[in-house]
C-alpha positions as CSV (number, residue, x, y, z in Angstrom):
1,X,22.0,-40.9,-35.3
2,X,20.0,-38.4,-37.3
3,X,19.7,-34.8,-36.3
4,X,16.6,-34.0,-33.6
5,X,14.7,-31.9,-36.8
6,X,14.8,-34.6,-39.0
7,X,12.7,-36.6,-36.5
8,X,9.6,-36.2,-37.6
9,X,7.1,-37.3,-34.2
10,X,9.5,-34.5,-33.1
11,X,9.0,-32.0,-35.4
12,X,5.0,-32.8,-35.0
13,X,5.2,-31.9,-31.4
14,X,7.3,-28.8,-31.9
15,X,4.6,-27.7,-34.4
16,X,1.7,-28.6,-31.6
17,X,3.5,-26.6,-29.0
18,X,4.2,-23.8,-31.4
19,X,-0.1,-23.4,-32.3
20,X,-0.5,-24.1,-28.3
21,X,1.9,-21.2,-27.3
22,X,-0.3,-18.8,-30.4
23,X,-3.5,-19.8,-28.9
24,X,-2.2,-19.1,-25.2
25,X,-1.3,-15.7,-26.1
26,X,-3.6,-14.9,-28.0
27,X,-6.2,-15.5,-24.5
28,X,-3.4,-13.7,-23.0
29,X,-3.9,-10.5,-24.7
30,X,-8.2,-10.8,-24.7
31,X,-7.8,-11.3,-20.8
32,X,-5.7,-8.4,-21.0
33,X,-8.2,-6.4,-22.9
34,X,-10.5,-7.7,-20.9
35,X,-9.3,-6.7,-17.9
36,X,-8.8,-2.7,-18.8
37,X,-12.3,-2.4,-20.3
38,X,-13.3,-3.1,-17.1
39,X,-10.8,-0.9,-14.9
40,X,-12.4,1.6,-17.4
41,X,-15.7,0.5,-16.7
42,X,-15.7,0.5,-13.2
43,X,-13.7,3.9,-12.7
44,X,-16.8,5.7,-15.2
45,X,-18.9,4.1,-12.6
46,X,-17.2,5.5,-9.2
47,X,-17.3,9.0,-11.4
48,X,-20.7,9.0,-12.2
49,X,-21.2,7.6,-8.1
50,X,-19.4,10.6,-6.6
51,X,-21.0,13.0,-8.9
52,X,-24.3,11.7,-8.1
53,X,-23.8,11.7,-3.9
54,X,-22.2,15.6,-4.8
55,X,-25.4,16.6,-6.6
56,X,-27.3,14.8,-3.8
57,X,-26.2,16.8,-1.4
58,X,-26.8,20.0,-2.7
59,X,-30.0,18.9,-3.7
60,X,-30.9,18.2,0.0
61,X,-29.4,21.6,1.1
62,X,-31.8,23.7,-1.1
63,X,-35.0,21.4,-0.1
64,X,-37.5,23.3,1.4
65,X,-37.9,19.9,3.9
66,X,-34.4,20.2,5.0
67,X,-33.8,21.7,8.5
68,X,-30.2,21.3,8.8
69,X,-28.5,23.4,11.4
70,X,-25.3,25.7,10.5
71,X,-22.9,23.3,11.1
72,X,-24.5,20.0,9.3
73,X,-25.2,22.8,5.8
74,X,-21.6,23.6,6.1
75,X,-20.5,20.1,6.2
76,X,-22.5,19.0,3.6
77,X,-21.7,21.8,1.3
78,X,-18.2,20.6,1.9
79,X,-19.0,17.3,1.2
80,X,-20.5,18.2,-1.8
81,X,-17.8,20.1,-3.0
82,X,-15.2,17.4,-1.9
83,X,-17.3,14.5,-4.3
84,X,-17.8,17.2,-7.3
85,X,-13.5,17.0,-6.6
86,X,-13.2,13.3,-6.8
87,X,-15.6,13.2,-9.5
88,X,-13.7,15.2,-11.3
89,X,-10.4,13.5,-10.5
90,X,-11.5,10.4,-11.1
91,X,-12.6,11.9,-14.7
92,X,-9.2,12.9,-15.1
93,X,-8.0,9.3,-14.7
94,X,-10.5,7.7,-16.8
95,X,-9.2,10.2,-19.6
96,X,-6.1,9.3,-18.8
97,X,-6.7,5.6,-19.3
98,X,-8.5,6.2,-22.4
99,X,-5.8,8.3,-23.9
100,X,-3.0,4.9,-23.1
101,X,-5.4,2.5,-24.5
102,X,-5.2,4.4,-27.6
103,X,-1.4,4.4,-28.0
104,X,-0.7,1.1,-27.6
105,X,-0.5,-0.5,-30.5
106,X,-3.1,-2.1,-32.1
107,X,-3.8,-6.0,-30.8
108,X,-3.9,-9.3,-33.1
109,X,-7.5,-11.0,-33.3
110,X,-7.4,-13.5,-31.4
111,X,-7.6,-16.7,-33.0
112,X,-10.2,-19.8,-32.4
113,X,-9.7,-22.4,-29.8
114,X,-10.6,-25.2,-30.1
């Protein structure tokens, strides 16, 4: 009997699972890519959402048209304050996010599929 490498519809088939398992990680690593842009992408958006709402409020508060009584200004100045917080926090993270993506080390382009 002759050795399995030596058989070569064998060693064609190893070769056609050896591109297949390239091409499936190379998809791997775009979906990955993929997937943190937009984690990235959708935390810039909740950001620029809670700073928008914060500036919103405060907005309304100093409107002429705004008859608020003491207790709904207090609340909404807290509110205000509370988004411009979360805003802020949810900068932080995005920073953070940012920062990671630039460590890692630097990702193979992926190749064609066929």
């Amino acid at each position: 009997a002759q050795p399995a490498a030596a058989d070569p519809a064998l060693a064609a088939d190893a070769a056609g699972l050896s591109d297949r398992a390239g091409r499936l990680s190379a998809l791997l690593g775009e979906a990955y890519a993929r997937r943190a842009a937009l984690a990235r992408t959708s935390v810039r958006f909740g950001e620029t959402l809670a700073a928008t709402q914060a500036e919103r409020l405060r907005r309304r508060l100093e409107s002429d048209d705004a008859q608020l009584s003491v207790p709904a200004a207090r609340l909404a100045e807290v509110g205000a304050s509370q988004l411009e917080g979360v805003a802020k926090a949810i900068g932080a993270f995005e920073q953070q996010l940012r920062t990671t993506a630039k460590a890692l080390p630097p990702r193979a382009e992926p190749e064609e599929v066929a």
